[in-house]
C-alpha positions as CSV (number, residue, x, y, z in Angstrom):
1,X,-0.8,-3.0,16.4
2,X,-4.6,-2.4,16.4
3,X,-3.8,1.5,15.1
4,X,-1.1,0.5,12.4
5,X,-3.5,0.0,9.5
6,X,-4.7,3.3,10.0
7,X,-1.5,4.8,10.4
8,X,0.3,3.1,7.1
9,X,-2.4,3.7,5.0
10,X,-2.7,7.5,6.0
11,X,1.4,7.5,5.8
12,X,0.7,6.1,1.8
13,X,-1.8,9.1,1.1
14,X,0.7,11.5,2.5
15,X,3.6,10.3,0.2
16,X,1.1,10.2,-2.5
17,X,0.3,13.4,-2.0
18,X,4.1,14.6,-1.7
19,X,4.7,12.4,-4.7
20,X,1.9,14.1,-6.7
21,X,3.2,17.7,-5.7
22,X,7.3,16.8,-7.2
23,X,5.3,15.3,-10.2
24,X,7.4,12.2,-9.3
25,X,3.9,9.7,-9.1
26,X,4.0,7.4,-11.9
27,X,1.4,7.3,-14.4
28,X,-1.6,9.6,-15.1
29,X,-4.1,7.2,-13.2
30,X,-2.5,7.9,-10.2
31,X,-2.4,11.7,-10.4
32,X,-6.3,11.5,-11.4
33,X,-7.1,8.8,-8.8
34,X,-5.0,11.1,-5.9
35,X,-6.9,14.1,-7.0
36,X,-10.1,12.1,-6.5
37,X,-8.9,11.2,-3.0
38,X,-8.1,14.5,-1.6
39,X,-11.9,15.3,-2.6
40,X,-13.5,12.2,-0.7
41,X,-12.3,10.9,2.0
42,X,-13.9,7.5,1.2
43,X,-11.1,7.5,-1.2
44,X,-8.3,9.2,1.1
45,X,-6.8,5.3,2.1
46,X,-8.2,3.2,-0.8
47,X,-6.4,4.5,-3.5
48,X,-3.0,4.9,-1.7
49,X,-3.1,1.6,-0.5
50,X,-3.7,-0.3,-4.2
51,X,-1.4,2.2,-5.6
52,X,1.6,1.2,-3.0
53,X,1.0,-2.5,-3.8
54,X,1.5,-2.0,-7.5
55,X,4.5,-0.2,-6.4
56,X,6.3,-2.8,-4.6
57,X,5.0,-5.9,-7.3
58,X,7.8,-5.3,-9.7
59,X,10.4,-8.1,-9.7
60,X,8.2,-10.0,-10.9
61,X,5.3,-8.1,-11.9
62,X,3.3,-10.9,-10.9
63,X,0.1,-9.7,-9.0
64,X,1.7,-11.2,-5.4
65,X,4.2,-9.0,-3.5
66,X,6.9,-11.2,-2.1
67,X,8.6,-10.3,1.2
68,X,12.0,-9.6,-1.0
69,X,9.4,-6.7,-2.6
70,X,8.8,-5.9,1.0
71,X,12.4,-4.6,1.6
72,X,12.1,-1.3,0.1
73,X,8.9,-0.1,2.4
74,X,10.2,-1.9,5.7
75,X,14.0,-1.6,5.9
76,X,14.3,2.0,6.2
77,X,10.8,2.2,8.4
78,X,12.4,-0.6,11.0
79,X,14.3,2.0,13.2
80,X,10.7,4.4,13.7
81,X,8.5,1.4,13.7
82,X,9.8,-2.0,14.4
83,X,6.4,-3.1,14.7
84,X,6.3,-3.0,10.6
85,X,7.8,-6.3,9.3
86,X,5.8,-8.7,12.1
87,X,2.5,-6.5,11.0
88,X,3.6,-7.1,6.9
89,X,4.4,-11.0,7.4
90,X,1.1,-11.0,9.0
91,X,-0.8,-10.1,5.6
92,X,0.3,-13.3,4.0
93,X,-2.3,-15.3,5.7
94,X,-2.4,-18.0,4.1
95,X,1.3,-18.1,5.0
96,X,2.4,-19.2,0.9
97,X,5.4,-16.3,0.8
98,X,3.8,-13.6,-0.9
99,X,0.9,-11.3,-0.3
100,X,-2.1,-10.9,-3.0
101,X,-3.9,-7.5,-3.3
102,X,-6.8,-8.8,-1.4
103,X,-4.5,-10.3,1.1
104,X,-2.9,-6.5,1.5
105,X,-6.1,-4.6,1.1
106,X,-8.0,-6.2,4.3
107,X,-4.8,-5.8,6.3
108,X,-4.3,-2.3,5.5
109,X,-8.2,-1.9,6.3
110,X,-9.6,-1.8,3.3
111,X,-13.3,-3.6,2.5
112,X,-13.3,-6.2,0.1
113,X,-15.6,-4.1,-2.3
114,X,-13.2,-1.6,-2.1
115,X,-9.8,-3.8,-3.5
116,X,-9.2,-3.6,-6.7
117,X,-7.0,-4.5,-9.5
118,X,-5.2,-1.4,-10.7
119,X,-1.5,-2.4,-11.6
């Protein structure tokens, strides 16, 4: 569990990076802030990260991803990595049913200066 972090958040740059090369990443930011990230590997996990969280806070668009927004990154992850859905409940810790992007930046190993509001 210690590794998983790591490994989502490097799992986000590489479908950024797949999603960049289809042209299939939503919104020019994105493209710009990837471009940035393949150049600095301070970047290479900050961006992804914020940009997947904006991704899943759609119904609503409310600034908390709910675990009903979780389905779409853990249901079709369970079978490779069951470990997924305990690790994601986890990042609600302060256990109210939804995850903030501060509350998903530190548990995908992000710094504090580091989250930021981008959705």
């Amino acid at each position: 569990m210690l590794q998983f972090p790591e490994r989502m958040a490097d799992w986000l740059f590489q479908v950024m990076k797949e999603l960049k090369k289809r042209r299939e990443l939503q919104g020019l930011e994105w493209e710009e802030l990837i471009n940035e990230a393949e150049q600095n590997d301070d970047k290479r996990h900050v961006y992804p990260v914020i940009w997947k969280f904006c991704d899943l806070d759609i119904k609503p668009h409310d600034k908390h991803v709910s675990h009903h927004e979780l389905i779409p990154i853990t249901a079709p992850v369970i079978p490779m990595e069951s470990c997924i859905k305990p690790f994601l409940e986890g990042c609600d810790t302060n256990k109210d049913g939804s995850i903030t992007i501060k509350e998903w930046g530190i548990c995908l190993g992000l710094k504090e200066g580091e989250i930021q509001e981008r959705c």
